[in-house]
C-alpha positions in Angstrom: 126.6 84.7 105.5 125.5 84.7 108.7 126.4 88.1 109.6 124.0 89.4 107.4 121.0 88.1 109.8 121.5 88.0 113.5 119.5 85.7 115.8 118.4 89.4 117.3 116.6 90.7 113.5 115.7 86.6 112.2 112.4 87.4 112.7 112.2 90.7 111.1 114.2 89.5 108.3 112.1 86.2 107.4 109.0 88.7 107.2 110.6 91.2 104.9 111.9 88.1 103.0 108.1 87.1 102.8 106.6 90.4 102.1 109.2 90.8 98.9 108.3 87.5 97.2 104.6 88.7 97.9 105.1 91.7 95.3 106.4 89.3 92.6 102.8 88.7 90.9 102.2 92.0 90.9 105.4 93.4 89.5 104.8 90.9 86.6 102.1 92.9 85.2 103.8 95.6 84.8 107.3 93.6 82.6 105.8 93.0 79.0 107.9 90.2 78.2 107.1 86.6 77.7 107.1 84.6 81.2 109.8 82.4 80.3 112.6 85.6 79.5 111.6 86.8 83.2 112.1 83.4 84.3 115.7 83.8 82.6 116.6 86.8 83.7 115.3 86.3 87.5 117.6 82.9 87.6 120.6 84.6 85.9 120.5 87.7 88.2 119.7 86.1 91.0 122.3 83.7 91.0 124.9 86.3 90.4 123.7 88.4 93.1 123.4 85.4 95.7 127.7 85.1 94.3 128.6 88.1 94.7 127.0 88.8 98.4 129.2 85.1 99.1 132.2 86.8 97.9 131.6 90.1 99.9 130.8 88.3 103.5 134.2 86.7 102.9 132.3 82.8 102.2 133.2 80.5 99.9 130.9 78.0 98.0 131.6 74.1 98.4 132.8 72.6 95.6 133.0 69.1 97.4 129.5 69.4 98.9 128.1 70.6 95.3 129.3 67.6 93.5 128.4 65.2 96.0 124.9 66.4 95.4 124.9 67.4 91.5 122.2 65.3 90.5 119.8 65.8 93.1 120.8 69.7 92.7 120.1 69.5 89.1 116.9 68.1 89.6 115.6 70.2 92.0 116.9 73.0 89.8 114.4 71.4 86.5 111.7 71.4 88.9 112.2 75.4 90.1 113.2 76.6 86.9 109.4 74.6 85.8 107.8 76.2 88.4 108.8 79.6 87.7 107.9 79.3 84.0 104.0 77.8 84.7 104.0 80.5 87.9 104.8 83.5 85.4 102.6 81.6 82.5 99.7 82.1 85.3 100.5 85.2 86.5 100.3 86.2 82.4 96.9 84.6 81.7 95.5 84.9 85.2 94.6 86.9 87.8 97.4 87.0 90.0 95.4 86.5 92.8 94.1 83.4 91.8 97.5 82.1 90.4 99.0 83.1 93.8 96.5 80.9 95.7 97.1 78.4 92.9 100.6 77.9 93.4 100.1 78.0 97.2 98.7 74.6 96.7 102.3 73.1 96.9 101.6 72.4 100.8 98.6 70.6 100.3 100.6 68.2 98.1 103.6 67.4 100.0 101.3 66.7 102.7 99.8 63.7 100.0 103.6 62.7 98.4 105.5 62.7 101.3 104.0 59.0 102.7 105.0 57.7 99.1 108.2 59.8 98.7 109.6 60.6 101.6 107.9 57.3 103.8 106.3 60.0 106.8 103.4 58.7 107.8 100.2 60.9 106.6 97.6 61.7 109.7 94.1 61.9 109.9 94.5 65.7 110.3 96.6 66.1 107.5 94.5 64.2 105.2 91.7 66.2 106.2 93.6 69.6 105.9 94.7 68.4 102.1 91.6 67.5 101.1 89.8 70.8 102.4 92.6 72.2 100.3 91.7 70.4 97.2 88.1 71.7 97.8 89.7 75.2 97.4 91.3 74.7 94.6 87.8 73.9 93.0 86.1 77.0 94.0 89.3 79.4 93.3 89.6 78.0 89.6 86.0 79.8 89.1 84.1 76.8 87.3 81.4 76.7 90.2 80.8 80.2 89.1 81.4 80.2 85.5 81.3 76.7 84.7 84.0 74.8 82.4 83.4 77.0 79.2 84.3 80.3 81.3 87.0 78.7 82.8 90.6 79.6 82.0 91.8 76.3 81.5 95.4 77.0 80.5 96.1 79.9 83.0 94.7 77.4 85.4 96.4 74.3 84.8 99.8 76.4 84.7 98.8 77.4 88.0 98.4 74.1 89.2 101.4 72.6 87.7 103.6 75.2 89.2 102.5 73.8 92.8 103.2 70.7 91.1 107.0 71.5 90.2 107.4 73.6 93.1 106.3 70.2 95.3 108.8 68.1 93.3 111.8 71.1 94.4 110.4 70.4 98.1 111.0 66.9 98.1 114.1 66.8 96.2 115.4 69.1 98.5 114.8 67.0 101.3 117.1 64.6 99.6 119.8 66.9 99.9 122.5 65.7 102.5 125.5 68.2 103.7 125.2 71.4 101.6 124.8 74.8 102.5 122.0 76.9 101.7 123.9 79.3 99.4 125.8 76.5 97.7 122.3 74.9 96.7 120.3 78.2 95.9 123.5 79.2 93.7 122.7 75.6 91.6 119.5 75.6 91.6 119.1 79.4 89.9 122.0 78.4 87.6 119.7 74.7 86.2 116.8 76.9 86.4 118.2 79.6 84.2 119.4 77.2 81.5 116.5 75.0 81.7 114.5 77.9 81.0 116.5 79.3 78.5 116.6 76.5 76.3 112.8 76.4 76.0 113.0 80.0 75.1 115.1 79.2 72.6 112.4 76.8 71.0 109.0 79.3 71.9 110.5 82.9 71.7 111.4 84.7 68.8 113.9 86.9 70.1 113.6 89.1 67.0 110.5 90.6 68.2 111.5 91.2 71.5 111.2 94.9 72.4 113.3 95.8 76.4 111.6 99.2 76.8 113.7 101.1 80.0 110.3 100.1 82.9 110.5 96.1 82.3 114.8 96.5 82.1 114.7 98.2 85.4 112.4 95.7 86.6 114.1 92.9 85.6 117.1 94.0 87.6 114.6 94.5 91.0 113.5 91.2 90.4 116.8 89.8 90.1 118.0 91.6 92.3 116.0 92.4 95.2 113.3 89.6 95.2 115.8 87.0 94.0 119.3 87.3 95.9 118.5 90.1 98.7 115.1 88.0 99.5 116.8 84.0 99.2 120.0 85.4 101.4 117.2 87.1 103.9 115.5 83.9 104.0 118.1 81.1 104.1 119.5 83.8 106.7 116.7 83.8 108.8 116.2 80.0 108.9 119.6 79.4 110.4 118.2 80.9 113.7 114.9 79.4 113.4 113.3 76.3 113.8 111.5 74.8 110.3 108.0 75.1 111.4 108.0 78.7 112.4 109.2 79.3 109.1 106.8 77.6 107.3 104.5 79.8 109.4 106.0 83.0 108.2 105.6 81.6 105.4 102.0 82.6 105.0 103.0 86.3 104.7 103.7 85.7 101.1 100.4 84.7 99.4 99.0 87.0 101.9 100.7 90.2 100.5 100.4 89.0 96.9 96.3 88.8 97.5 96.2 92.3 99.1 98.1 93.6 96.2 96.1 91.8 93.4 93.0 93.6 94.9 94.5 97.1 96.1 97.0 97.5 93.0 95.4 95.7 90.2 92.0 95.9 91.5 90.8 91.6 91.3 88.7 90.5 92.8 87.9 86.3 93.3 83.8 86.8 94.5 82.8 85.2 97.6 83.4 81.9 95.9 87.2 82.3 94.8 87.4 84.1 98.7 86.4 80.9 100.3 88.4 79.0 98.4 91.6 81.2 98.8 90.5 80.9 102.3 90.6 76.6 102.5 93.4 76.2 100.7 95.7 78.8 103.0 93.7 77.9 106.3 93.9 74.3 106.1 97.7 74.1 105.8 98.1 76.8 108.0 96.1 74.9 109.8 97.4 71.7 109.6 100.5 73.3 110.8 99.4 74.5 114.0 98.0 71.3 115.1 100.8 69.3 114.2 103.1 71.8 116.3 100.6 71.6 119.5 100.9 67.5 118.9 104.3 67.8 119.3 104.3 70.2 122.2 101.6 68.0 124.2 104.0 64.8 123.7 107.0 67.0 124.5 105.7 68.1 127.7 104.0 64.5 128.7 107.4 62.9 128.1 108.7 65.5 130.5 106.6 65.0 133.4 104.2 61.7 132.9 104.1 59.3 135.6 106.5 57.0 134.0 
């Protein structure tokens, strides 16, 4: 899959990978259907796309390297199909922008479960940066401003809990030992589709579903487009790059998705929800950078200190 993104266009492709998932809040407005049938069809879609761009570059998926992994796999895939259904339940009962800040919590909480999961070793910086985060996520839920009576408790907590799911995928996938991207994504949209499906099966009632031709063709972009074009850009890109650039370009997403909530669907958070849009993205981001200059400033003292 590799000849689809070149170490020459990674960069450019990571960015347009970034700015797609950006438009997914805002493309949800506009498919009236339940969150959980989007869900389905993304996870369905996506998956067959992701197959049928393998088959066309002339790859194969693992079969070995899938099986050795099936239950981690199948986890992650619970917690991604979970996160996707509380994401689209927020981006239904929320404004997007504050469900796309919401979900965007997810770094601020591997930075606090990977000492107990993953046995890293959490720094005074980091510590800091989560917690500023956490502060964030108080002011962006609005009950400062409205108090706990205006609050949207449900879209809120679906917010929250999709950062929560989408931390459990992070840390599962870390867990993952000798599988190639595609073979993974290819699972994961799979367990997420079913997952998903089968608590359709128990909330929907299909007989009143209407498909009007706007949320059909929609469906398809999303499946398409923002689900196997964007995850074969991505995993792509990150062949040719190094993890914590990506995370950095990583920023583009929620960026784009809070542009669009204000110029599309005209939000807008107050000077409150701003600031804490504003601690929960800068503190990671900046977490980030001062973890990377750490790194550099022992890098280049092991390269020319005395000893």
């Amino acid at each position: 899959m590799r000849d689809i993104v070149s170490a020459r266009n990674a960069k450019a492709m990571m960015v347009l990978a970034m700015a797609i998932f950006g438009t997914l809040g805002t493309m949800t407005q506009f498919i009236d259907l339940p969150a959980s049938i989007i869900v389905v069809f993304r996870g369905t879609v996506g998956a067959a796309t992701i197959l049928l761009l393998v088959y066309l570059t002339g790859s194969r998926l693992s079969k070995q390297d899938i099986y050795g992994n099936m239950f981690t796999l199948a986890c992650s895939g619970i917690c991604l199909g979970l996160n996707w259904l509380f994401l689209f339940e927020a981006y239904k009962s929320i404004e997007v922008s504050v469900a796309t800040v919401l979900n965007y919590m997810t770094p601020a909480m591997v930075i606090l479960a990977a000492p107990v999961f993953l046995k890293t070793r959490l720094t005074p910086v980091k510590l800091g940066c989560a917690l500023l985060a956490l502060l964030g996520l108080v002011l962006v839920t609005g009950i400062i401003q409205d108090g706990v009576e205006g609050m949207n408790a449900y879209g809120v907590s679906c917010g929250v809990l999709a950062a929560v799911f989408y931390t459990a995928m992070v840390l599962f996938n870390k867990k993952l030992t000798s599988i190639g991207s595609y073979d993974r994504t290819v699972v994961q949209l799979g367990v997420a589709a079913v997952v998903v499906m089968a608590y359709s099966l128990l909330t929907v009632d299909f007989g009143e579903l209407r498909f009007d031709a706007a949320s059909i063709v929609l469906l398809l972009v999303m499946g398409v487009v923002h689900t196997g074009i964007a995850f074969t850009l991505y995993f792509g890109s990150l062949a040719y790059m190094d993890a914590s650039s990506a995370v950095i370009y990583g920023y583009i997403e929620p960026i784009i998705g809070l542009m669009l909530s204000v110029a599309v669907l005209g939000e807008d958070l107050g000077w409150i929800g701003w600031a804490g849009a504003a601690l929960i993205l800068g503190s990671t981001f900046a977490a980030e950078i001062l973890e990377r200059r750490k790194a550099g400033a022992s890098a280049r003292g092991g390269r020319a200190g005395p000893c």
